[in-house]
N, C-alpha and C positions, 0 to 999 in steps of 0.2 A: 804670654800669648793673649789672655785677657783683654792686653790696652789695643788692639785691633777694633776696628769696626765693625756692628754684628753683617751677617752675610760675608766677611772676608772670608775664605779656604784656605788651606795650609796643605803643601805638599813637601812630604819627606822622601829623602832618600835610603832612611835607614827604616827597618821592619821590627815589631815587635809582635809577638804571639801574645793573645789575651789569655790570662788566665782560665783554666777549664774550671767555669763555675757559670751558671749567669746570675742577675739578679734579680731582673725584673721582667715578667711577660706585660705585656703595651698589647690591651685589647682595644680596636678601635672599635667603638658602638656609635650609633643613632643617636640616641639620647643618652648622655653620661648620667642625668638625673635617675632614670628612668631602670637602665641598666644598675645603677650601684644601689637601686632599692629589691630590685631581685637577685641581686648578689649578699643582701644584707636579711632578704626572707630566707634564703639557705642556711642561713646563720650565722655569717660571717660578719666580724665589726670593723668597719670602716677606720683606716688609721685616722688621727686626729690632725693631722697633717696634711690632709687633700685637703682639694679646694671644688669651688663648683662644678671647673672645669676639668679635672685632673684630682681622678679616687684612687687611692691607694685599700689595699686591703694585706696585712702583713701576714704573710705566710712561714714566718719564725725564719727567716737568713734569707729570702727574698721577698717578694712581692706581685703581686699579680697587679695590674693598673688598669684604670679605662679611660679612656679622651677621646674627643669626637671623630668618628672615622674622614673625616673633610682634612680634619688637621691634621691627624696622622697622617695621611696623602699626602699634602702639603708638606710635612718637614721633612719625608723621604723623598719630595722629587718624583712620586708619583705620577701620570696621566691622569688617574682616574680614582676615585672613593669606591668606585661599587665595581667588582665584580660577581660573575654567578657560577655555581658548582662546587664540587669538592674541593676543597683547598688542602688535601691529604698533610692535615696537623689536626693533632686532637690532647689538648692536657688528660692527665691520668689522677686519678685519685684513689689511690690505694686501701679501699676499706679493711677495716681492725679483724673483722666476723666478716664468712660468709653472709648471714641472716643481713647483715647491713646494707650489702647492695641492694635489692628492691628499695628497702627503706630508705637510704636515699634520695635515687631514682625520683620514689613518692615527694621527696621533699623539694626537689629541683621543679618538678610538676606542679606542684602546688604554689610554689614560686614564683611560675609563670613560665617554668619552661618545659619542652615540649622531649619527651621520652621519645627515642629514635629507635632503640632496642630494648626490650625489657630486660631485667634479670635473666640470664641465660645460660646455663650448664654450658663449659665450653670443655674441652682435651686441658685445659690448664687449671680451673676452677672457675668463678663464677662472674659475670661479665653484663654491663647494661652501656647506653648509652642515651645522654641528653644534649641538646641544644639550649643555650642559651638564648635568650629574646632578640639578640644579633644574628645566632648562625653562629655560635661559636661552639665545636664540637667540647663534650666532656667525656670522658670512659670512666665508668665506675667500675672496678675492677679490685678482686679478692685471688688468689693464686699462693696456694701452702709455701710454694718455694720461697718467696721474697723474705725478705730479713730486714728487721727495724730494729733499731736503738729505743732504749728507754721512752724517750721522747715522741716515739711513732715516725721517726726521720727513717728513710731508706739507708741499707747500707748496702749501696751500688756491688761493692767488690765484692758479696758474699752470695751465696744461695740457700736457702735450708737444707741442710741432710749433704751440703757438699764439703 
C-alpha cells in the first residue's frame, strides 16, 4: 500500500474492528512549544522522540501528544481549527491519596493552567478540575472504588469491595 502516492485513498470492502485499546490522545494546541513546556512544569518528561513540531509525552502503554491545532484540522478534513464551548471530553487522572487532588490542581495552576473546579467532596470521593493553556479539560479525580495494579494502571474490570 506504501508504493501509492501520498494523498491516494484506499476503499475496502471488507471491515475490521480495532482493537479495544487506544494509544495515543492527539491534542491539538496553539503553540506546541508553548503547550509541551506546561505539560513539562506539571512534571511530565517529554519523550526523546518528538520533534518541534509533534510532542510526545509517554504515559507507560500510551501516549498523550500535541501538534498545532491548524494541522490537526488539516489532516482530518476539518472546515475550521477553532471552535467555541464545551466539547464534552475531559481526560481523567486518577490520584494515589485523596490529600493529592488539591495538590495537583496546585501544580497544573502554577504551570499555567487555569483551575475550573477546586478540590471538591463529591457522593464518590474527591474531585477538581483544570484547563490546559488550550481549553483542554483535565479531572483530577480520587474515588475508594477504583482498583490499580502495582504500577498505579487501572484495572477497568474491577471495583473495590466488589
Amino acid at each position: 500500500m506504501l508504493d501509492q502516492a501520498v494523498g491516494h485513498t484506499y476503499i475496502f470492502g471488507e471491515t475490521l474492528a480495532p482493537s479495544q485499546r487506544m494509544h495515543m490522545v492527539l491534542l491539538g494546541v496553539n503553540d506546541v512549544a508553548k503547550s509541551a513546556k506546561f505539560y513539562e512544569a506539571l512534571g511530565w518528561r517529554r519523550s526523546p522522540t518528538s520533534s518541534d513540531g509533534f510532542v510526545k509525552f509517554n504515559m507507560d502503554g500510551y501516549a498523550i501528544s500535541l501538534i498545532n491545532r491548524t494541522d490537526l484540522a488539516n489532516d482530518a478534513l476539518e472546515p475550521t481549527a477553532s471552535k467555541s464551548g464545551f466539547s464534552g471530553v475531559a481526560l481523567i487522572h486518577m490520584a494515589r491519596q485523596p490529600e493529592d487532588v488539591p495538590r495537583i490542581l496546585a501544580q497544573a495552576e502554577k504551570a499555567g493552567g487555569v483551575v475550573v473546579k477546586p478540590a471538591t467532596r463529591t457522593n464518590w470521593g474527591i474531585a477538581g478540575y483544570f484547563k490546559d493553556p488550550d481549553g483542554h479539560l483535565f479531572e483530577v479525580d480520587w474515588e475508594p472504588v477504583w482498583v490499580f495494579d502495582d504500577a498505579h494502571n487501572l484495572v477497568v474490570d474491577k471495583l473495590s469491595g466488589a
